[in-house]
VOGU-3710 file (C-alpha; in Angstrom, 3 decimals, decimal comma):
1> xxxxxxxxxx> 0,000/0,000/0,000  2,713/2,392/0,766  4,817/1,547/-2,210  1,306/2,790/-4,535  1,035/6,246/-2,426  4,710/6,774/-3,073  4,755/5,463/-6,527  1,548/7,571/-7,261  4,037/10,855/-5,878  1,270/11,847/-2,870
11> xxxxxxxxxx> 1,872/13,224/0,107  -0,030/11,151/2,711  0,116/13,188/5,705  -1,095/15,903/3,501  -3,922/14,470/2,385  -5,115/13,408/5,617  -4,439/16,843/7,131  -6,751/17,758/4,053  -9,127/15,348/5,104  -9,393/16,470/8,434
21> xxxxxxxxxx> -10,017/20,816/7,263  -12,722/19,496/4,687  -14,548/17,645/8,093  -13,875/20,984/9,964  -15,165/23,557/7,551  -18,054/20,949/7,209  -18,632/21,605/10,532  -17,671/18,915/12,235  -14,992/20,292/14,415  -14,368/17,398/17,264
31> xxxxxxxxxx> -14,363/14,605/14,447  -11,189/16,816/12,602  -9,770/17,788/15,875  -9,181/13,990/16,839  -7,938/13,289/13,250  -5,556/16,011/13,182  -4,681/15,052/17,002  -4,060/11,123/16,322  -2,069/12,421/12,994  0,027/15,036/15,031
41> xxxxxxxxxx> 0,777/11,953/17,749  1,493/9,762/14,676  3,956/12,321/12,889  6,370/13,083/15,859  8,636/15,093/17,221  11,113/14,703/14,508  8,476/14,538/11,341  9,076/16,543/8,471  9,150/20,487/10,197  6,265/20,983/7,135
51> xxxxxxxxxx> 3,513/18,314/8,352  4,114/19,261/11,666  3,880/22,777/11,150  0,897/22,596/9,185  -0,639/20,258/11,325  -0,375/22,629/14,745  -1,612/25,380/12,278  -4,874/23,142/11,672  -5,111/21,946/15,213  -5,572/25,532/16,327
61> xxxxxxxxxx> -8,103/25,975/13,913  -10,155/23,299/15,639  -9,671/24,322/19,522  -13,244/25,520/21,598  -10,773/27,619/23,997  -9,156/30,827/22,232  -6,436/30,178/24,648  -5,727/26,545/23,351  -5,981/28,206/19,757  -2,882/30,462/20,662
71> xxxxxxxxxx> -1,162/27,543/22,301  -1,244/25,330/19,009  -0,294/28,559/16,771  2,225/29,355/18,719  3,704/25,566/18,601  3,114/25,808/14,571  5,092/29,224/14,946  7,930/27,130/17,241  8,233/23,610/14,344  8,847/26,840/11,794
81> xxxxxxxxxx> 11,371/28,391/13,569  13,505/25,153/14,418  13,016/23,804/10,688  14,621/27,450/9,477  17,128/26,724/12,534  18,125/23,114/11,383  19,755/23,732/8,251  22,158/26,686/9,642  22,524/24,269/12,534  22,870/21,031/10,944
91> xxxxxxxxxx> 20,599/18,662/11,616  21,252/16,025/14,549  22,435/12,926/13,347  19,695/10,576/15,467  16,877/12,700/13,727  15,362/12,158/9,984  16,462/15,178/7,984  13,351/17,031/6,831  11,771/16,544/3,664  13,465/18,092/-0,202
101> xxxxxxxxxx> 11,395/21,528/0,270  10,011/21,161/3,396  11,890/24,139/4,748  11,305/26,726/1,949  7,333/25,882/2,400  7,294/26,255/6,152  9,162/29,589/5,621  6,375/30,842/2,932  4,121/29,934/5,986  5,345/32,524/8,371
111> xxxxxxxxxx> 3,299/35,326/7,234  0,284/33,375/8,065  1,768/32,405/11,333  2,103/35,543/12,452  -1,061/36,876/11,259  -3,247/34,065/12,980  -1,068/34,583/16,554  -1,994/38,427/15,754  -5,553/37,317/15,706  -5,475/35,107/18,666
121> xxxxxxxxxx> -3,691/37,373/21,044  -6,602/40,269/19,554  -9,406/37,434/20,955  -7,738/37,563/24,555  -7,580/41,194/24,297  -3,811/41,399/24,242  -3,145/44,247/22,009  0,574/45,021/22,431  1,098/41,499/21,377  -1,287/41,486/18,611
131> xxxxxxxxxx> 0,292/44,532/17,178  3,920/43,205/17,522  2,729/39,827/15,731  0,638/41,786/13,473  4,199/43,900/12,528  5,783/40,309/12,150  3,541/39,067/9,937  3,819/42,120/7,653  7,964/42,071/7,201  7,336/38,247/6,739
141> xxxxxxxxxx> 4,972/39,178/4,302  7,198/41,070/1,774  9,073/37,709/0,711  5,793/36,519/-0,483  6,003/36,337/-4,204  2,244/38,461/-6,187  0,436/35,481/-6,564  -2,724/34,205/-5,284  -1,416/33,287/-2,117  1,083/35,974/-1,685
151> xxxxxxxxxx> -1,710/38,341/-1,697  -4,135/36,941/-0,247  -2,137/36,370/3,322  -0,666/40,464/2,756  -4,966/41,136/2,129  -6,059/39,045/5,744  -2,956/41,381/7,416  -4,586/44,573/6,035  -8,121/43,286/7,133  -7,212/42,191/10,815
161> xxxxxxxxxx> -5,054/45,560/11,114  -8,100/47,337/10,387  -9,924/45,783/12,828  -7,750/45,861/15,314  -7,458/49,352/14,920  -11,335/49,783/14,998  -12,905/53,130/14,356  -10,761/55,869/13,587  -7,228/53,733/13,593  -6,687/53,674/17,110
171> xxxxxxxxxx> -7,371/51,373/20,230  -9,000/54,088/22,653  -5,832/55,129/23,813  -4,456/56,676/20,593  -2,595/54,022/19,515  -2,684/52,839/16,074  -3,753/49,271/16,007  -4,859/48,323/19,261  -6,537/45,047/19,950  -9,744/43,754/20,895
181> xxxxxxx> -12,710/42,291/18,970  -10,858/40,572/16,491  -11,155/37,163/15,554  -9,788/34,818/13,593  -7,707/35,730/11,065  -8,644/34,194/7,678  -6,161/33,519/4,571
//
């Protein structure tokens, strides 16, 4: 069975992690936050820095408690930073080096990162630290190439900035940007 999925060039993981969004935006949130739970316990520690990545990014998605939703972005946020890390680092020998691409694609992921921490820390009404992950998010940003998904992600930062600032660009205290009432940010 294995030898067909890698002879037929998919990536498994991915198309479970798939699986498990298509249940969620169905609506079925605690059926895709198992999957994507079993899948993250099945993956590792030392999977490839992408599926885990994108699989803490999903898990978020999923989570009732806002403050369970920062805790898995901010673990997506983590795998990115140690797969950038690796490379410059070298990897350690005991560990499986990570995928051909993987580290490019979790570094295209960043922007999105930053922006959905942004969001979550606007939902606990933590604006300092939605502004400073919000600023993130933007630098990130500009090594996103102009396609769809390059400006899409730059769009959802210009949206959730706007909202953050609220009414007339500040938070109530005259500072540009300040948080509350935002939720998630979309992509």
């Amino acid at each position: 069975m294995d030898d067909q999925r890698a002879k037929a060039g998919g990536d498994v993981v991915l198309t479970r992690i798939g699986q498990a969004v298509m249940l969620h935006r169905g609506g079925d949130r605690e059926e895709a936050r198992n999957r994507l739970a079993r899948l993250w316990a099945e993956v590792g520690p030392d999977g490839d820095p992408f599926h885990r990545c994108t699989l803490a990014h999903y898990l978020a998605d999923t989570q009732d408690d806002p403050a369970d939703e920062l805790d898995w972005d901010l673990t997506a946020l983590e795998t990115a930073r140690e797969a950038e890390a690796a490379p410059a680092a070298g990897r350690d020998r005991e560990r499986q080096p990570p995928a051909r691409g993987s580290v490019p694609a979790v570094a295209a992921l960043l922007p999105s990162l930053h922006l959905r921490l942004a969001a979550d820390y606007a939902a606990l009404d933590r604006p300092a630290e939605a502004r400073a992950q919000l600023d993130r998010a933007r630098e990130s940003a500009a090594a996103l190439g102009d396609d769809e998904y390059g400006r899409g992600v730059r769009q959802a930062i210009e949206r959730l900035g706007a909202r953050i600032a609220g009414p007339g660009g500040t938070d109530g205290e005259g500072d540009p940007g300040g948080g509350g009432g935002a939720g998630r940010a979309g992509e």
